[in-house]
C-alpha positions in Angstrom: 55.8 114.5 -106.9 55.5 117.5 -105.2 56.7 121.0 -105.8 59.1 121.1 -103.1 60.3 117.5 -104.2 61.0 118.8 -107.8 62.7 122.0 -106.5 65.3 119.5 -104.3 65.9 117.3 -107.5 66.7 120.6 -109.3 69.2 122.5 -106.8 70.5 118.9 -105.8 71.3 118.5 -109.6 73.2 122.3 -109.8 74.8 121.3 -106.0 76.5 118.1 -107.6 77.4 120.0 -110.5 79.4 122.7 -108.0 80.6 119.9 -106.3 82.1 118.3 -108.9 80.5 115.3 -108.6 80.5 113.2 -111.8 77.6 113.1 -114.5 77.3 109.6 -114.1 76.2 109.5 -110.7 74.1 112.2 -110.8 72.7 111.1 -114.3 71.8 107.8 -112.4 69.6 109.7 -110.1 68.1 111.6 -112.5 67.0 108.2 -114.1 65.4 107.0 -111.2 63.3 110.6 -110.9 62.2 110.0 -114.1 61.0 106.6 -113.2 58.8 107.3 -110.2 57.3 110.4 -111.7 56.7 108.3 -114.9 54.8 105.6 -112.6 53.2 108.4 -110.5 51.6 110.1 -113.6 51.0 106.5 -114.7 49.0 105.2 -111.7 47.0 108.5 -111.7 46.0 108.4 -115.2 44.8 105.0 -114.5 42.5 105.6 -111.9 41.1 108.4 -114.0 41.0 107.1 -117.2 40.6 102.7 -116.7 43.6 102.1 -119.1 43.6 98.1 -120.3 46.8 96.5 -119.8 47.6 97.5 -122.9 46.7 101.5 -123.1 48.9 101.5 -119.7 52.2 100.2 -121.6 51.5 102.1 -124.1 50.8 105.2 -122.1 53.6 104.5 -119.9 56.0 104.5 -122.5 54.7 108.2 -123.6 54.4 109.5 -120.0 58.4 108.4 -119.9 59.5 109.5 -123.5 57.8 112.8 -122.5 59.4 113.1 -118.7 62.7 112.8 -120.2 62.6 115.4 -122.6 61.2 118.0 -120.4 64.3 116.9 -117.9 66.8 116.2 -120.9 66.5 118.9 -123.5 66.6 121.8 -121.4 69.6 120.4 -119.8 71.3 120.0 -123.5 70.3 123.8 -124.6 72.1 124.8 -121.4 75.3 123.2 -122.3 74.7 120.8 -119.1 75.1 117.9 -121.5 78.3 118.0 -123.2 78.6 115.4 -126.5 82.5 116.2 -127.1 83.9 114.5 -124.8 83.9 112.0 -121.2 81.2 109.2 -123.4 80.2 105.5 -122.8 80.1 103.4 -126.0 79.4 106.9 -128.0 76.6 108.4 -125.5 77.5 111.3 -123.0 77.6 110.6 -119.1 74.6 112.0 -118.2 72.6 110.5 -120.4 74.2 106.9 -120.8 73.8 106.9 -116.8 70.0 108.4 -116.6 68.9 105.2 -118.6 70.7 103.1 -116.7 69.1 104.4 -113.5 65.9 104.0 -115.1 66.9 100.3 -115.3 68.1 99.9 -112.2 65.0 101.5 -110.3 62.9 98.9 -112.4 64.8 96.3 -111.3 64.6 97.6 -108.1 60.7 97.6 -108.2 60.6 94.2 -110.1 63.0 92.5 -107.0 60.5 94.2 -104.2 57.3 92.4 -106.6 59.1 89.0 -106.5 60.1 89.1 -103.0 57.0 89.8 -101.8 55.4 87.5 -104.0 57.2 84.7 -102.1 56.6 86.1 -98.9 52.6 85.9 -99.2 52.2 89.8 -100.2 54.4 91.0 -97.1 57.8 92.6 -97.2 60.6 91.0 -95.7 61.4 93.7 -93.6 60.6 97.0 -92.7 60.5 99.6 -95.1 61.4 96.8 -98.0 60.0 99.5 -101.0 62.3 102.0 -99.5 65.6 100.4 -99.0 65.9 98.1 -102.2 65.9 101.2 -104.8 67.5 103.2 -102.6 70.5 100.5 -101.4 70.7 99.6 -105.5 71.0 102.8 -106.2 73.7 103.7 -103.9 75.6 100.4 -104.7 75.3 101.4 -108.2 76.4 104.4 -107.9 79.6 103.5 -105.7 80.3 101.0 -108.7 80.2 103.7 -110.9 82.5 105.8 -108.6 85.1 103.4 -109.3 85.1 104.1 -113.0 85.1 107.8 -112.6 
């Protein structure tokens, strides 16, 4: 990701905290960051290093764990992350909703796989890699909207 990119995650983050706008969709967003830069840092580790199919779970599940503790504990020193109150089954907004948009940009990525599967390796339309995460994500976080 580049250096401009990571700058517009940050001051997006501090805008839709000024804004009001609730941890939960902005903790979904946050989730999905940490997936792509996960998979970025994956694929280029790959190339440099010919991980087995194994090293590359394994490795990805490091690259992750370490990605959301550079993001996550600065954010809980700052008093960003509050654990007193406004939780989902015991687990504060921000965080309950970061892991769940990790799992909804995997799905994401998972559905573009299997629909291109069936469609002999071609998308289905135009920009197919693009507009599943982004569409799930914004119907996910209009879902969530409702329970704000």
């Amino acid at each position: 990701m580049c250096p401009v990119c990571t700058i517009g995650v940050v001051v997006g983050l501090g805008l839709s905290r000024w804004l009001k706008i609730s941890d939960l969709i902005s903790g979904l967003w946050i989730g999905a960051l940490i997936l792509v830069l996960t998979l970025w840092s994956l694929k280029y580790l790959a190339e440099k290093m010919n991980f087995s199919a194994k090293a590359k779970f394994g490795w990805g599940i490091l690259i992750l764990v370490f990605i959301w503790a550079i993001i996550y504990i600065p954010m809980y020193y700052t008093g960003i992350i509050d654990r007193t109150c406004l939780t989902v089954l015991g687990i504060d907004y921000l965080t309950f909703s970061g892991i769940l948009g990790i799992i909804v940009s995997g799905f994401s990525i998972f559905l573009d796989k299997i629909a291109r599967k069936y469609h002999k390796g071609k998308a289905f339309f135009y920009y197919q890699s693009v507009i599943l995460p982004l569409g799930l994500l914004v119907i996910t976080s209009l879902i969530l909207k409702l329970f704000c």
